[in-house]
N, C-alpha and C positions, 0 to 999 in steps of 0.2 A: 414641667416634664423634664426640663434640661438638668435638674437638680438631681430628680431621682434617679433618673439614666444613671448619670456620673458618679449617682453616691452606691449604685446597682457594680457600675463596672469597676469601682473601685479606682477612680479616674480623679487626680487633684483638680481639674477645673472641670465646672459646670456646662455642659453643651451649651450653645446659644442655634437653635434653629430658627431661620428666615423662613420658612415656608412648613407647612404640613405635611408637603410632599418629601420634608426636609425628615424630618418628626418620624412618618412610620415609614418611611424606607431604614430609620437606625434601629425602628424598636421591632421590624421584621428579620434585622440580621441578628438579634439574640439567640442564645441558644448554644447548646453544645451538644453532651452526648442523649443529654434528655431533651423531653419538649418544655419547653417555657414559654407559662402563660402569661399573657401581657393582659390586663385589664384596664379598661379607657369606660369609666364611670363616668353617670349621666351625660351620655352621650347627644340626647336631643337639645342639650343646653349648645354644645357644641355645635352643634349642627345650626342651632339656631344662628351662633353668631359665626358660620361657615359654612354656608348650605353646598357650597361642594366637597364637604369633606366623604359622604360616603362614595363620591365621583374617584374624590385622590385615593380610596383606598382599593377602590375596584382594579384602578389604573394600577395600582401596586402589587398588585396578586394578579393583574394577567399573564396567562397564560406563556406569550411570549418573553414573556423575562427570567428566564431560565436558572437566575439564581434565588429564583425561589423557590423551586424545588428543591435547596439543601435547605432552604431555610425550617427552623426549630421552633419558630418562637407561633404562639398560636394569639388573638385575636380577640379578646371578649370583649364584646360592645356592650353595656348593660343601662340599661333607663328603666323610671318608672312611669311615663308617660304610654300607658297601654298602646294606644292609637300609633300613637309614632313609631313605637317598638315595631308593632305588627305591619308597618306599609315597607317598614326597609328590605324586606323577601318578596314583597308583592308584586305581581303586575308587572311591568318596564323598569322598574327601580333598579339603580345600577350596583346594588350588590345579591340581586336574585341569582341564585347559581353560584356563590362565592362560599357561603354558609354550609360549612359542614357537622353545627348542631342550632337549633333553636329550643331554648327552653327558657319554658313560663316557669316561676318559681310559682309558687300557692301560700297562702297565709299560712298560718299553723290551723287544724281544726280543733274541736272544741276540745278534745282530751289532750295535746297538744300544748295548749294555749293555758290548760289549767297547767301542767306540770312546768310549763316555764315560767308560768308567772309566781309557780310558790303555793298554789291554793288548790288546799286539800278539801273545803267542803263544796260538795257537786253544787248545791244552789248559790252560794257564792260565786261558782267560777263560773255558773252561767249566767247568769247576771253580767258580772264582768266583760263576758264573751260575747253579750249582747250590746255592752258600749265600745270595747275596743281590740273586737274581731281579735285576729290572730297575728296581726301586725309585730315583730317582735321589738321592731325598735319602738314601739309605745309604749315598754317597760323602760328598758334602760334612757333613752335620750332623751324621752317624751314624758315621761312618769317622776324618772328620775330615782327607778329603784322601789320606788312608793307606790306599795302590793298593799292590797286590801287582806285585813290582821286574820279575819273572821266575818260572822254573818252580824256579828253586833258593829265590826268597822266598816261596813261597806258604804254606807250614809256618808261618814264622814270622806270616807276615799273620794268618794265621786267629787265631794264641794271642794276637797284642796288639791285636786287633781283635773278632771275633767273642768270644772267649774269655775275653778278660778282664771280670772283674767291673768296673771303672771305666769298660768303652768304654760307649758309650748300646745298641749293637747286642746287648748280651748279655743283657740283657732285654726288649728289643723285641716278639720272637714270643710271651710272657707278656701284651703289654701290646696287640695287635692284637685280640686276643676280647674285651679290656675296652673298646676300643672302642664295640662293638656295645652300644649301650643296652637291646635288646631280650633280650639273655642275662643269665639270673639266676643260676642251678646250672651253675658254669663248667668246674665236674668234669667232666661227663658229655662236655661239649663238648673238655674235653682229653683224655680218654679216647680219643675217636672219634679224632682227630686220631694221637694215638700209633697207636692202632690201623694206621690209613694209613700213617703213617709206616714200619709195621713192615711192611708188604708185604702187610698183611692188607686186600684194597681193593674186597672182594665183602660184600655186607651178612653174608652166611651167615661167615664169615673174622671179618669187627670184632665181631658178635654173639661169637663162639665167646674170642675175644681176651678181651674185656669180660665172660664170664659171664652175657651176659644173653639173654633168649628176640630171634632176629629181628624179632618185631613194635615192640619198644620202643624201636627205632632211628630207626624212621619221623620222630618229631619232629626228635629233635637233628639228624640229617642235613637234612633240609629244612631246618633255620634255619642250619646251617651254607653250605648250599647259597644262600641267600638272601642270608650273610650275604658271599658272595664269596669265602670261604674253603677252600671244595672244590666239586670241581664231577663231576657223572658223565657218565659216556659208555657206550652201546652195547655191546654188541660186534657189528663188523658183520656178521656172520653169524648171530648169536642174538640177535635182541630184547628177549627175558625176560634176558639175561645183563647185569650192568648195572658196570661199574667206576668206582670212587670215587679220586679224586686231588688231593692238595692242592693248592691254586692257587698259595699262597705259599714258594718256596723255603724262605726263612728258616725259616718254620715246621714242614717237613719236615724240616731241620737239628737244630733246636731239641729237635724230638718223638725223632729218630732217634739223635743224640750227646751232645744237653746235659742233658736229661732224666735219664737213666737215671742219672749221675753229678754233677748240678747242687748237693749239698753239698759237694763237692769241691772244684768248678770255685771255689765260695765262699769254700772257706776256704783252698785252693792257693795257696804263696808263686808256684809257676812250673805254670802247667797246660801246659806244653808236652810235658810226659810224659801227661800224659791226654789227651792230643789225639794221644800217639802211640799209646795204647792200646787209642784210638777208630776207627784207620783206618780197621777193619774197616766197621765201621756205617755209615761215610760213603762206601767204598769198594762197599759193597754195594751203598748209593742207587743204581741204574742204571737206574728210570725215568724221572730226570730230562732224561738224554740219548736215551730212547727219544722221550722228548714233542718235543725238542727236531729231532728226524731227523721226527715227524709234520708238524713245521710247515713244517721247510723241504720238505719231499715236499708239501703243500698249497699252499705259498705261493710259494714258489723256486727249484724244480727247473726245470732246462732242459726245453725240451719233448721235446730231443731222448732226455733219458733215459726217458722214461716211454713217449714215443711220441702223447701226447695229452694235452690239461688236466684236472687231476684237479678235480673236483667234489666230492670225499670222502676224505675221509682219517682213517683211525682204528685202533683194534688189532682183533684176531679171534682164536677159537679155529676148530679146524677137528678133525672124531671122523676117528680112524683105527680103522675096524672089523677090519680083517684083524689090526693088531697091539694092538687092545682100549686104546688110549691118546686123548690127546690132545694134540692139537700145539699151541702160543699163537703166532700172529703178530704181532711189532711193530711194522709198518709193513703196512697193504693201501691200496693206493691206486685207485679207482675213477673212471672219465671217468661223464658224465650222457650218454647219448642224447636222439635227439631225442624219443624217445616217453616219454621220463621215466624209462625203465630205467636201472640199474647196470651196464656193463661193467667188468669187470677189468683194470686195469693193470698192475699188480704188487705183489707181495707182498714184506715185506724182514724182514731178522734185524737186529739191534743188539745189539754187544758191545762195554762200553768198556774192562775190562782184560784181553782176550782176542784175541790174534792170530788173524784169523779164517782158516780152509783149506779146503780142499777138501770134509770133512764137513757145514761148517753152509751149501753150496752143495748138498750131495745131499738137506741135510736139506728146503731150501726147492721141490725137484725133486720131493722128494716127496708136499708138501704142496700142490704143484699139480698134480699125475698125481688127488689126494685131490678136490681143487676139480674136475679135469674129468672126473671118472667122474660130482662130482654133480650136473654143468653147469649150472655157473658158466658164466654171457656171458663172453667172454673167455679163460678160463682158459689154454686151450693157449695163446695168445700173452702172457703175463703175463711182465712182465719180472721179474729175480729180481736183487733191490739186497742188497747186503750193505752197514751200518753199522761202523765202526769206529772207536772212538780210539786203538788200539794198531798198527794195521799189519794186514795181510796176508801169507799165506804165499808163494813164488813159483809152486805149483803155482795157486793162488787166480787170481795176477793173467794165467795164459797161459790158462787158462780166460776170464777177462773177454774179452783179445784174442780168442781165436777164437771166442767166443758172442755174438753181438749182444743177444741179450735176459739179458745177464748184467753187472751193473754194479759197482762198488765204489764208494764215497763213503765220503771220509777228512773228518779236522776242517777242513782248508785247504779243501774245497768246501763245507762249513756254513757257514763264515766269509767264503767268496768271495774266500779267497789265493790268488792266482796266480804 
């Protein structure tokens, strides 16, 4: 820090600071007729090996020390340790009240994520977006620049990127929980994780996964939950019903393909044959493109397909008592009234290697005849979206034609190809 100061003020020697309290009282008198920002990266590292340094900074911006009020120079504390980030404004913490912005950065989303990685074909870049999220430094630092060519290179991308033992990306999703300063027993926490990974994404499901009673999940989930690394949802129809999903692709990847065969992958001259023997597992991941038809049904859908601005967007189950079952929704979409109620939008299927027909159009016909016996606002007029990255059948798309509340959305309308 003593370096950059000096090479900052244009100063022939190097500062030498003895203390911290040394440190940001120089780097709070920067500054002149603008503001200047001072950034102090991975900050919880610091903190690790100085846990009163957000103490010294508090004590540096108090109040009574009146020359800080000319002071210019502004303060960015930045980490990727979710948890840690989030307790320094919390509760008694001695810099709550000192923070005059807090912001979460976001990964890139899926359209996003294709145009910086270079890839132009939609089933490509979801693919890709399904192993390494929207991260952008997994292109450059992690990748090494090494973008998938086309839909005939994506095979090999995976094996000499993801997969290889020498790339930095094949132990990355290992190296994200070690992050987190606040995890000790990191088992438990990969556990839970595989658990997810494997489809298992109801506490009663990872409990039964893991062998252990459902009460003893509560912890790890909640610091998982904290720690940014999963996150639950609803289901909108059942309250008490509560679904678990990993935030970070990569780690989905990692829990669902690398995992299970990861001494292999180690000592493999060519894992390109493991990676073909892995399809499955990765072929099966198809929540990723259900999340992914959520966001843009929240965020991007024309008005005209819905009929109104959705307010709410999530999955649902819905009892079919006549046939003693039940049906799961991967897309329900909900406008806000003005009295605060839920109306119904529509409700959609997601299939990414499943040409979708006729059937999984009566199925969604039925599941809304189901919704307006138990009236549901909306229901009869709910529009019925089918998802696809495979196609459609023809009987599929003359149905769409002649039924206005009947839609199709392909990867070219996710991605905004025209």
């Amino acid at each position: 820090m003593g370096v950059a100061l000096a090479d900052h003020l244009k100063v022939p020697a190097p500062f030498a600071f003895t203390s911290w309290h040394q440190a940001i009282d120089a780097l709070l008198a920067l500054g002149g007729e603008r503001r200047m920002p001072v950034v102090i990266d991975e900050f919880p590292y610091l903190v690790k090996a100085n846990p009163q340094l957000p103490s010294i900074i508090q004590n540096a911006l108090a109040p009574l020390r009146p020359e800080r009020e000319t002071s210019r120079a502004s303060l960015l504390l930045c980490g990727s340790a979710m948890s840690f980030m989030g307790r320094l404004l919390s509760g008694n913490a001695p810099l709550r009240g000192r923070a005059g912005m807090e912001l979460i950065v976001p990964t890139f989303d899926h359209r996003l994520a294709a145009e910086f990685w270079g890839i132009d074909d939609p089933a490509t870049a979801l693919k890709a977006h399904s192993i390494v999220g929207g991260t952008p430094a997994y292109r450059r630092e992690f990748a090494r620049e090494d973008t998938p060519g086309g839909p005939g290179d994506f095979d090999d991308w995976v094996v000499r990127t993801v997969l290889s033992p020498t790339s930095p990306l094949f132990r990355e999703a290992r190296y994200l929980l070690a992050e987190e300063s606040g995890l000790h027993d990191v088992g438990i926490y990969h556990s839970v994780l595989a658990a997810i990974a494997s489809r298992n994404t109801q506490r009663g499901g990872i409990a039964s996964y893991l062998g252990r009673k459902s009460g003893d999940l509560a912890h790890p989930l909640a610091v998982l939950e904290d720690a940014g690394l999963i996150a639950r949802a609803p289901d909108v129809f059942k309250d008490k019903r509560t679904t678990f999903t990993i935030t970070e692709p990569l780690v989905t990847f990692y829990h669902a393909v690398m995992r299970p065969i990861w001494s292999d992958l180690e000592h493999a001259r060519d894992t390109s044959q493991l990676w073909q023997r892995s399809q499955q597992r990765y072929a099966s991941n198809g929540p990723h493109f259900e999340h992914i038809a959520r966001q843009w049904t929240r965020y991007e859908a024309p008005a005209e397909l819905l009929g109104d601005h959705p307010g709410l967007v999530g999955a649902g189950t819905v009892n079919d008592p006549i046939h003693r079952t039940t049906h799961e929704l991967d897309v329900v979409a909900f406008a806000l009234d003005d009295d605060g109620g839920h109306r119904l939008l529509a409700i959609g299927e997601v299939k990414w290697g499943e040409t979708m027909g006729l059937s999984h159009l009566d199925r969604l016909r039925r599941i809304r005849d189901l919704l307006t016996a138990q009236g549901r606002a909306g229901s009869q007029q709910a529009r019925l979206v089918c998802f696809s990255g495979s196609g459609f059948t023809d009987d599929l798309r003359r149905a769409a034609v002649d039924e206005q509340a009947v839609a199709l959305v392909t990867l070219d309308d996710l991605y905004g190809v025209r």
